[in-house]
N, C-alpha and C positions, 0 to 999 in steps of 0.2 A: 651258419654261414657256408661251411664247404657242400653240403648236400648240394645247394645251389650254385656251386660256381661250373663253370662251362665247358666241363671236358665230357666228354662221352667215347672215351681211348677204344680201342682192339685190342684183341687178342691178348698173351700173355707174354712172358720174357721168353728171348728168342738167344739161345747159345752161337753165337758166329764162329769162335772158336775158342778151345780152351782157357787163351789170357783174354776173351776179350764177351764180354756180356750185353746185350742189350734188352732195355728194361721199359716196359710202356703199363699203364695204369691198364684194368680191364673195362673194359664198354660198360660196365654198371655205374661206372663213377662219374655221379652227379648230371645236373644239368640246370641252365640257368634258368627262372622261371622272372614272372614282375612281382613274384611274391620276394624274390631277393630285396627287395627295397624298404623292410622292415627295418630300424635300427637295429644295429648291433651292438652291444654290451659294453666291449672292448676298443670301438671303432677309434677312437682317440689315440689310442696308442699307438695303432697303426702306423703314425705323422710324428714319432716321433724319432729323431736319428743323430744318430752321433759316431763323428765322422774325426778319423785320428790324423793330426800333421805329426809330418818327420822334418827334421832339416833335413838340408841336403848332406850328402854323405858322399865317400867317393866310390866312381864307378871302376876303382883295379881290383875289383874281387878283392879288398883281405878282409872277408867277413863282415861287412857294410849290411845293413839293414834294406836298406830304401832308396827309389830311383832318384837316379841325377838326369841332370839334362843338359840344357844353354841359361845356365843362370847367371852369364856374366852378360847376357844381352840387355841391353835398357835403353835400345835407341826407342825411337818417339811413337815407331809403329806397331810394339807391344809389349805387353809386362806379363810376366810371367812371374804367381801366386807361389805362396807356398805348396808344398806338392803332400796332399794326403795319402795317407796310405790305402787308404781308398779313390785312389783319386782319378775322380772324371775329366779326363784331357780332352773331351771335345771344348769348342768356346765359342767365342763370336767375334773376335776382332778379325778385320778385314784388312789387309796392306792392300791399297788401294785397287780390289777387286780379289787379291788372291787370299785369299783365308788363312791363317795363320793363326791357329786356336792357340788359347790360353788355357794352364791351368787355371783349375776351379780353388779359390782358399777356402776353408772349411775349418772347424775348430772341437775339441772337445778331449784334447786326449790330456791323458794326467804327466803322461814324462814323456822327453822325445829322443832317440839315439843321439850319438855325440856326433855333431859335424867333423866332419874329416877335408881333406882338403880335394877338389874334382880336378879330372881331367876333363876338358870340354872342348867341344869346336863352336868357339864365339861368334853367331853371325855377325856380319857388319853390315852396319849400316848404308855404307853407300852400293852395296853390294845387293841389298833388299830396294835400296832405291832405282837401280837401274832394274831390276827384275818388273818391281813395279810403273817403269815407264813404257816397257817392252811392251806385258801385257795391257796398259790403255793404250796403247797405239795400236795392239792388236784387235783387242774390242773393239776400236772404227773401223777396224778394217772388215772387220766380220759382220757387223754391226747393220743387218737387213740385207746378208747372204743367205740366198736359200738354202735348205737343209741339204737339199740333192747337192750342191754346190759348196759346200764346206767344204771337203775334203780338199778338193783342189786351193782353194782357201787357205787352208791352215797349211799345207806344204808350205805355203809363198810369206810365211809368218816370221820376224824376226827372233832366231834360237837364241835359247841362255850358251850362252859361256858357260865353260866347263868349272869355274870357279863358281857361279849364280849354279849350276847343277849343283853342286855340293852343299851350298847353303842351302838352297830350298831343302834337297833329300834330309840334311842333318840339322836341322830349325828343331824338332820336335823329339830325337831321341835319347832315349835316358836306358843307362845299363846299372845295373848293382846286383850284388850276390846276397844269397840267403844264408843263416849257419849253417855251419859245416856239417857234414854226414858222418855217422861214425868213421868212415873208412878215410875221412877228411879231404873227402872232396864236397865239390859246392855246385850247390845249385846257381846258376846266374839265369839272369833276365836280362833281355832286352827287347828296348821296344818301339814302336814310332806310329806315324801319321803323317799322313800328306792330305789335303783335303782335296774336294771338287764342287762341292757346296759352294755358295757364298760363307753359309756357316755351317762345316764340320759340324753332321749329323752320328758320329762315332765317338764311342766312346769308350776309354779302359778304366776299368778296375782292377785292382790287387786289396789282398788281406791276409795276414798271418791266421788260424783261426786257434782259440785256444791261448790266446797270450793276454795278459790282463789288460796290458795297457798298449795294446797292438801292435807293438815293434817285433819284425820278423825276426830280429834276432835272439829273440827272446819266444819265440812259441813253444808253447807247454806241451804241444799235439805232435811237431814236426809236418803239419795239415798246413799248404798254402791253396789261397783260392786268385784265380787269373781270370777275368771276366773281358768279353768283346761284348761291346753292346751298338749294334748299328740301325741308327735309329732312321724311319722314314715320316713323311707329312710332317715333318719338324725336328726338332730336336729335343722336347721338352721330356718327351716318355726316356729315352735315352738316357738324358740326365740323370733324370730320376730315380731310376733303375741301379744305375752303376752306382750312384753316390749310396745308395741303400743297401743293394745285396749284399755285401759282408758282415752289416750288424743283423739282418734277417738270416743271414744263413746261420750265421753265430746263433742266432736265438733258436732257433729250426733243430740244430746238433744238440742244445740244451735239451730243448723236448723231447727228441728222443732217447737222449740216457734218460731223462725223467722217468718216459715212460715202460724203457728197459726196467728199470729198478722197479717200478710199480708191480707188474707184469712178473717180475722172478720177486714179490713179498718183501723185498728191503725198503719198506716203506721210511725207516730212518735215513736213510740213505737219499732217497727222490727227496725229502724234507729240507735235507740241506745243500741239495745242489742247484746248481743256479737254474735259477727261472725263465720260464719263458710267460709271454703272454695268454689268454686265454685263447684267443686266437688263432694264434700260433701251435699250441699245442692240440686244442680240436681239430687243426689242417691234420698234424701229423696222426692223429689217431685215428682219424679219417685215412688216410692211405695205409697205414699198418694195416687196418682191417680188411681193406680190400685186397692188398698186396700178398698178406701172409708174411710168415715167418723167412721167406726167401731175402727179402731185400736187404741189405748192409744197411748200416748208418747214416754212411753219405748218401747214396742216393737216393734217401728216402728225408734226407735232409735238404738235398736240393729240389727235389721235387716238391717239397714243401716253400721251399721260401720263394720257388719261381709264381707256384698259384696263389699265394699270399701278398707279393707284389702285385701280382697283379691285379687282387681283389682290391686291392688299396685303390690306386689310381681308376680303378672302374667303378666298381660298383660302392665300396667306399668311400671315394669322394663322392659321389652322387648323394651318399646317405649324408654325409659330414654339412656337404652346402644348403640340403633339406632344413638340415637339422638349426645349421647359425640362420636362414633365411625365419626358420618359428620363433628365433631367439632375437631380432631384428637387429642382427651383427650384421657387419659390414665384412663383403666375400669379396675376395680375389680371386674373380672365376676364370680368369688366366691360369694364377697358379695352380687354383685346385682341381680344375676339371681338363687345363690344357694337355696335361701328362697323358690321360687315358683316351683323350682325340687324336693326339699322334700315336707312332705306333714304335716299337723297336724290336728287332730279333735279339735273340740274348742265347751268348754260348758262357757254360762255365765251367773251368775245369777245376778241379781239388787234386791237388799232388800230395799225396800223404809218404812222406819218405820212411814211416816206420810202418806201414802195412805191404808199402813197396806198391802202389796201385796208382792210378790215375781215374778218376772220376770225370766222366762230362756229360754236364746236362744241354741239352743244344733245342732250341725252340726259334723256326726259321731257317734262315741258309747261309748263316757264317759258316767256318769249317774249323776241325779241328786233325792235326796227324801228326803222326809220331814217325819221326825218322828213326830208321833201324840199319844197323851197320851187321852184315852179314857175315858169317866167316869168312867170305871169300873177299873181304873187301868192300863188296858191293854194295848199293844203298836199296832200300826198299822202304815205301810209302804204307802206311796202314792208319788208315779213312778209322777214327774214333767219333765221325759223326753222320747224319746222311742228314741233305737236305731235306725241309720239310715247306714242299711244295706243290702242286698237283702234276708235278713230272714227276713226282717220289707217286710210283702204285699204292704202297701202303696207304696214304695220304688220302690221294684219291678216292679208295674203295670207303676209307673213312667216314669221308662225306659224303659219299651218297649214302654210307647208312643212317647216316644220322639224319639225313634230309631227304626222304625219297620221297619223289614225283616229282624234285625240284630240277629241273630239266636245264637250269641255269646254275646250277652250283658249278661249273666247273669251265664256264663262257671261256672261251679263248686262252683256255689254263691259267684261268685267275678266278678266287672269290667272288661267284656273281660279276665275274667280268670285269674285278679291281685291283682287289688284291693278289700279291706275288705270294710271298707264303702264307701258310694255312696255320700256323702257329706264330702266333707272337705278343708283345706284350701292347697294352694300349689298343688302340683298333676298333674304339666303342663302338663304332659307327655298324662295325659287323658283329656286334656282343649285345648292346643293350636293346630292350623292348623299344618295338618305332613311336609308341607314345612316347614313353622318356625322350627318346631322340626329338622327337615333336618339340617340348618343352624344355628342351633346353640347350639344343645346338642353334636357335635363333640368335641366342645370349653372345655365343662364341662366333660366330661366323662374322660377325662389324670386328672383333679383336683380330683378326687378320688367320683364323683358325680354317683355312679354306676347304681341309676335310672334313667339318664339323656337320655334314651333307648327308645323307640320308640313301643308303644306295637303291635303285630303283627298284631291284628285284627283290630287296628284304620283303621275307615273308616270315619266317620262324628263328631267328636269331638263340642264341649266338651259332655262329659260324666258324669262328675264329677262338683257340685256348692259344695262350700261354704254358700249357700243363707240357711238360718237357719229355723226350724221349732220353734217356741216360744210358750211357756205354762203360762198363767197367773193364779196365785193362790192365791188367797185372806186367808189372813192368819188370824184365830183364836186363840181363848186363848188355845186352845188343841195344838195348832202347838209350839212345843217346840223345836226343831233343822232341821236344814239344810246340808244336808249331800253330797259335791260335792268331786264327785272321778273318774281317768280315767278307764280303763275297767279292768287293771289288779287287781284291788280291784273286781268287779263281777264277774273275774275267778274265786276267790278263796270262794267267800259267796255271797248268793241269798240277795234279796229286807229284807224281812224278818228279817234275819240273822244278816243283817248292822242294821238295827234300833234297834233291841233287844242290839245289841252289845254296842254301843251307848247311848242306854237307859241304859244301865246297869252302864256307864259311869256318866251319866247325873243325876242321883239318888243319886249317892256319892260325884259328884261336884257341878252339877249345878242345884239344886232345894232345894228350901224353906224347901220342908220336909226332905230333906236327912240323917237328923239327925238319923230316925229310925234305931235304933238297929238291925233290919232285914235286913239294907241296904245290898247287898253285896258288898266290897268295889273294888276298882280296884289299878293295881300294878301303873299304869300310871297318872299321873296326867292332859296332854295332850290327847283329844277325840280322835285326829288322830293317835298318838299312840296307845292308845288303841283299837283301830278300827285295826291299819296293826297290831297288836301283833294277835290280832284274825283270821285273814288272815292266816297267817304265821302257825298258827297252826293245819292246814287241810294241808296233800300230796296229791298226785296224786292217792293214793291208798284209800284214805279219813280217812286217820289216825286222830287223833285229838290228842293235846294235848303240854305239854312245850318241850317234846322231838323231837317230832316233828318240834316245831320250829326252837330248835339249830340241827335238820339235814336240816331242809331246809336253812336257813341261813348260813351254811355252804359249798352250793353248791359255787362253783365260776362262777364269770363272764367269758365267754358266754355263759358257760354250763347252768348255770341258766335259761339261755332264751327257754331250753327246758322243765323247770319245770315253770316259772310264767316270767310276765312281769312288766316292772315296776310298781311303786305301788306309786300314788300322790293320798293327799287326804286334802279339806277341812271341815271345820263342822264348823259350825255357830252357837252357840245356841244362841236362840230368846230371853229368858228370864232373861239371866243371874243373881242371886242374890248373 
């Protein structure tokens, strides 16, 4: 299975700076052929996942588990699921035009922390209903305005109230802290989502790793995994991904101690530690081998479970639907084949608090930074990911070696003139052989799978990996938060900008001195909030400010998608006190 799958990487690990590593597969690894469509052995298992609920717990840090959120909301225009700890927050309910995801319910864990009691900001009801009268009266207004002519459009749009600001901004986030660090401080999360979709195409993940029955407060590793996953051409690859990653990455870290232990003769040992699939563990032997003796655990464990996801939903289900079509089973070629026709970037980071490191695997152009607070005070921004796009050189030179003569790989700095990044997961259309595509995006295209298309310039596919670029950074007492977001938070504000913004947050919540009098304070008590309020208050004209906010907030869904994109964002502070 891995010989074939679609990465053909550069070069070798490239030292940025002492704390900080980045790590890419070398150009011998692998390449997809139409001989990938052989069954595989193990492909079954692939499909299968188990996905952990928590209650809800509360979000005043005293060592709580798991996110909280608005779960005293139940007016009529959405419900919100129990929250996994894994769990995929993009959804599909719509308040009449503006998106308003739901969590995803999911099931399968053995115990769940104790509910605690929350603090929350309840939206109301009538407060969502005037938001939603605002934006359909805006939609006629816009409603067959030319694109040149929006702008002045949307100025002349009826703004939210600065009460409708606050419910929208605080509709979707959820804070809770992790156990305590030796030194008894905590780790806390917080997080949020605004959409721009009809339906929120983003998605978050979390997972303790190492804990049997997945409650972070109970991890056996001190290893937490924080996943963005911003999905494009739909939603379904997205879903998919995040609801999966943490029990593939879990399986991925199995394999590798296994294969550690193999490797140093405690063959008693590999015997009785937990399993992975067969799979799973041929990915990881497969990069061991290529990689050498250099690479850590983790990111030879994210690296694995990114190109194992990804084999699922492509080339995978392709064999799976094969396989029930010889068996004359009834397919849901929606669900099995729709994941790997959309597409989604996927950043992940792994905080291990007892190696003291930060892990991120990043495929696409989420972003991932760490705010560092200086001796002097000052804040400084340090980039733990680069885009991967064809304005990323590396990226670039990539592709043409993997594709020379092809004179279009790189049309108008997109895939064959399409795609935006060059890494991500799903994207068959630029992955599998144009026979397969022949026979079997006809199936999907009536389901409403509108890039299930065939792009014109495919000539020798794949184009496009999943296979991740990983940055390891050794974290210090300067490193105070963790800042993962998809790209429509770096439309709206630089490196910089996010860490200041954040800091400014972090000073009034989460530090020991915060006390100071000079603090200045913030309106939000959630980072991630306060982080998209700051977003939101920059237009396309570079306006700044709260007026600003309630006119961009005011745009409706899909007009919106001409001024900003969705907007998922986690923040992690390291320290919390």
């Amino acid at each position: 299975m891995f010989a074939q799958y679609s990465a053909r990487m550069l070069a070798t690990a490239i030292n940025r700076s002492p704390a900080l590593t980045q790590q890419r597969l070398p150009s011998s690894f692998g390449r997809l052929t139409a001989s990938a469509y052989k069954p595989q052995p193990a492909a079954g298992q692939m499909f299968s996942s188990s996905r952990l609920v928590a209650k809800q717990p509360s979000n005043k840090c005293q060592g709580s588990a798991n996110p909280t959120g608005n779960n005293a909301y139940k007016s009529s225009y959405a419900s919100f699921g129990k929250l996994s700890l894994a769990f995929a927050t993009g959804g599909s309910l719509a308040l009449a035009g503006y998106a308003l995801a739901t969590r995803q319910d999911s099931t399968g864990s053995k115990t769940t922390p104790a509910e605690t009691n929350a603090v929350v900001h309840p939206p109301v009801d009538e407060v969502f209903k005037s938001v939603a009268k605002k934006h359909n009266e805006s939609r006629a207004l816009l409603d067959g305005v030319p694109r040149e002519k929006r702008n002045n459009a949307a100025k002349q749009l009826a703004q939210l109230t600065d009460e409708e600001v606050n419910t929208v901004l605080r509709a979707k986030e959820k804070s809770w802290c992790l156990k305590p660090k030796p030194d008894g401080s905590k780790i806390r999360v917080d997080t949020n989502q605004i959409p721009s979709n009809s339906r929120i195409e983003d998605y978050l993940t979390f997972a303790a790793l190492g804990s049997s029955d997945g409650a972070a407060s109970l991890s056996n590793t001190g290893r937490y995994m924080f996943g963005v996953f911003d999905g494009h051409a739909g939603h379904q690859c997205a879903e998919h991904v995040s609801s999966r990653m943490g029990s593939v990455l879990e399986e991925s870290l199995n394999a590798v101690a296994q294969l550690a232990e193999i490797r140093s003769g405690d063959i008693g040992a590999a015997l009785i530690s937990p399993t992975a699939s067969e799979s799973v563990f041929a990915t990881v032997a497969q990069i061991a081998s290529e990689v050498g003796p250099s690479w850590g655990q983790v990111p030879l464990a994210l690296t694995a479970a990114f190109v194992n996801l990804d084999e699922e939903i492509v080339n995978g289900a392709v064999e799976k639907y094969r396989s029930l079509q010889e068996q004359n089973q009834q397919v849901d070629i929606a669900k099995l084949l729709g994941p790997g026709v959309a597409g989604s970037c996927g950043l992940v980071a792994v905080v291990d608090t007892e190696a003291k490191q930060v892990v991120v695997a990043n495929t696409g152009d989420s972003g991932a930074l760490i705010g560092v607070r200086l001796d002097s005070g000052a804040w400084k921004a340090v980039r733990l990911s680069h885009d991967q796009t064809m304005a990323n050189p590396d990226e670039l030179i990539r592709m043409i070696r993997e594709h020379p003569g092809e004179k279009d790989i790189a049309l108008e700095g997109r895939v064959l003139g399409g795609l935006m990044p060059t890494r991500a997961f799903g994207d068959s259309r630029y992955k599998l052989p144009a026979e397969v595509q022949k026979e079997l995006f006809p199936l999907l295209l009536p389901l409403g799978f509108s890039y299930a298309t065939s792009p014109t310039r495919l000539k020798r596919p794949p184009y496009v990996t999943a296979c991740p670029v990983v940055i390891t950074h050794k974290l210090s007492a300067n490193d105070k938060f963790l800042v993962l977001a998809t790209d429509g938070l770096y439309d709206q504000l630089d490196d910089d900008e996010i860490v200041n913004t954040v800091a400014q947050w972090y000073e009034t919540h989460g530090s020991k001195t915060s006390t100071n009098s000079s603090t200045p304070t913030t309106r939000d008590s959630n980072a991630a909030t306060h982080l998209i309020r700051a977003a939101f208050s920059v237009d396309w004209n570079g306006s700044k400010g709260d007026e600003t906010t309630r006119r961009m907030l005011a745009i409706p869904s899909p007009v919106s998608r001409s001024y900003r994109d969705d907007i998922s964002v986690t923040v992690v502070t390291l320290d919390d006190n």
